[in-house]
N, C-alpha and C positions, 0 to 999 in steps of 0.2 A: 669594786673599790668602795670604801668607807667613806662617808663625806671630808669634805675639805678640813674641816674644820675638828677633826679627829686627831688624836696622840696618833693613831698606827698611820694615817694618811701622810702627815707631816713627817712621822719619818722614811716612809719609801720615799715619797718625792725628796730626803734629802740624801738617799742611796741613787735614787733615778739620775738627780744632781751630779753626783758622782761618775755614775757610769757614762752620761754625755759628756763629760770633760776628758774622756778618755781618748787619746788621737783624732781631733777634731778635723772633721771632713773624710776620714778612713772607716776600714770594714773594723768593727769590733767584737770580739766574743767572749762571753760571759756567764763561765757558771754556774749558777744557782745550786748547791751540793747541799749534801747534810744527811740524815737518818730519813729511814721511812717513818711516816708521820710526823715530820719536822715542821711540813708548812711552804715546801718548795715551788712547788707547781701555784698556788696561792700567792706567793708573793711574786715567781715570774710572769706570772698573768699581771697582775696589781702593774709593777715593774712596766712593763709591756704597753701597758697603758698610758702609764704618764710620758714615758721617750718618745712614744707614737706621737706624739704634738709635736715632736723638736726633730724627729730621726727616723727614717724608716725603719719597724724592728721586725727580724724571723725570728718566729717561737717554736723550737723545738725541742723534745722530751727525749731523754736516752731509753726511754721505756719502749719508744720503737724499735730498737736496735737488740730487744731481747734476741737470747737463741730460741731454738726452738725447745719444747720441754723437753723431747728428748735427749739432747744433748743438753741440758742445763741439768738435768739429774741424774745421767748415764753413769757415771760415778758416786752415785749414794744421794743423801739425801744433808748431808753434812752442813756445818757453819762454813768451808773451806770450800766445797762445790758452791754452793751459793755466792760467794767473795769471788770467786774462779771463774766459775762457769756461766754466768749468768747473762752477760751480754760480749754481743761480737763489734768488738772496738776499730778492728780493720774495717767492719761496713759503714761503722760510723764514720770513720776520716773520710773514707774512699765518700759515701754522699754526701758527707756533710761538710768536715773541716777542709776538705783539699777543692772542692768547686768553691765554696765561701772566700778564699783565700785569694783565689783568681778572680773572681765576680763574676760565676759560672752560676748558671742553676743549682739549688739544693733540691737531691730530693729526703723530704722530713722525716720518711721510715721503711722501714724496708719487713718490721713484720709486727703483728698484731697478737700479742702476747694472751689478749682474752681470748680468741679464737685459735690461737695456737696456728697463723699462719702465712706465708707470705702475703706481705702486699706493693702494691707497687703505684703509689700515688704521683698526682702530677710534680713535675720538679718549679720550684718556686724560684723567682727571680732574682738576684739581689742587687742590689744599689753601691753605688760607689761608698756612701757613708753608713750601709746597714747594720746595726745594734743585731746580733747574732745570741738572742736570752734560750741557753738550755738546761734546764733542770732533771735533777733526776741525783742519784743514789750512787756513791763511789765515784766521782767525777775528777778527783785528784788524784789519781792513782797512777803510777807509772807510764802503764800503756796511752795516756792523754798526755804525759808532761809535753809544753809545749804547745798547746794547744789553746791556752786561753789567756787573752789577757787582760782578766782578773778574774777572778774565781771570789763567789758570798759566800760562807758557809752559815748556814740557818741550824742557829745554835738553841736546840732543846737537851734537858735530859733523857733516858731512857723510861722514867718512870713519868714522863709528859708525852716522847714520843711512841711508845709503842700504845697505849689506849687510844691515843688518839689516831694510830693508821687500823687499830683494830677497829673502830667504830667505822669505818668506812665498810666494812663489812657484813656489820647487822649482830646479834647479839650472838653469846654463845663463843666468842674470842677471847682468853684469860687475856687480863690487863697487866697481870703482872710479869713484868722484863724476863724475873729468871724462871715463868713456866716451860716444861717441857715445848709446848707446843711453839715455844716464843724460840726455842733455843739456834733453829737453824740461820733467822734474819739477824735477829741481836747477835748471834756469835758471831756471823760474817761482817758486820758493823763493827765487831769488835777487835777484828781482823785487819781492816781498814784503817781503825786509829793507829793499830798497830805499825801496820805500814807507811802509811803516807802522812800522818800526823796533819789531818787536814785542816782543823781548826788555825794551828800556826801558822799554814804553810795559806791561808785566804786571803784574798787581798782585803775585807771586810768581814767581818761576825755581825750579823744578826740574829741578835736573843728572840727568839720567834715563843720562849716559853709561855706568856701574857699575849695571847691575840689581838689583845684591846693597847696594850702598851707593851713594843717593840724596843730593843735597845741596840742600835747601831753602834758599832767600834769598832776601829783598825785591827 
């Protein structure tokens, strides 16, 4: 986290704000959505941070919940398999939103997408009032309706997010949105708006485009 005394600090903590006023003394879940390289994981950690003073919080990623490659590109290599096929949303309920719900153990992932493999981690505890922060990619999408209540969407353009999830990767990744090589993630992104209109449909927008200065809005 950035010092106190920062524009981006001031405003997570007045998103963090938010998200503790949310059924005060209950399980709450919240999440973090938006484009790869938006900024997600960054700000549910930040997030994570400041609630952990006031509320016990579980942080977890739907990036655990990938399939396996084969079956994530068993039907091509497409913008529509990647939007499709990309993660298994029943394992996510079944570990994660339906034990949470009861105040059952979670467990955070069930496979490891760099190594392409099952895993099977300890199951975490949860609290009568636990802040449930999950970030990650397509998060408002049908097979979740239901499932959260509120949803940030971390609002970049495509010509801020894709250089920025390509530099996570080392050099040698075009930066620009409409290269070939860009076409499979940004078209399933764009699959996404299509469907779920997630920016509307957020309980909050965070302009995450300025790293140094965030813009919070309903």
């Amino acid at each position: 986290m950035r010092p106190p005394d920062t524009i981006r600090y001031a405003v997570v903590r007045e998103l963090a704000d938010r998200i503790l006023a949310l059924r005060p003394g209950k399980r709450v879940a919240v999440a973090v959505d938006g484009f790869d390289g938006a900024g997600k994981t960054v700000l549910a950690d930040q997030l994570a941070e400041v609630v952990a003073a006031h509320r016990d919080v579980l942080r977890v990623s739907i990036d655990g919940f990938h399939r396996p490659e084969v079956e994530r590109k068993r039907r091509g290599r497409g913008a529509d398999t990647f939007y499709e096929d990309s993660y298994d949303y029943r394992s996510f309920r079944r570990a994660v939103v339906e034990p949470f719900r009861r105040g059952l153990p979670v467990t955070p992932a069930v496979h490891d997408v760099e190594q392409d493999r099952a895993v099977h981690p300890a199951p975490i505890d949860v609290g009568p009032a636990t802040v449930l922060l999950v970030d990650g990619i397509f998060l408002q999408r049908p097979e979740l309706d239901g499932v959260w209540d509120a949803a940030v969407w971390v609002d970049v353009p495509f010509e801020v997010s894709v250089p920025r999830g390509n530099a996570r990767f080392g050099a040698g990744n075009d930066p620009d949105p409409e290269a070939a090589s860009n076409a499979r993630y940004v078209g399933g992104q764009r699959l996404y708006l299509a469907e779920a209109d997630p920016r509307a449909r957020a309980t909050w927008v965070f302009d995450n485009t300025d790293l140094d200065r965030p813009v919070l809005s309903r």
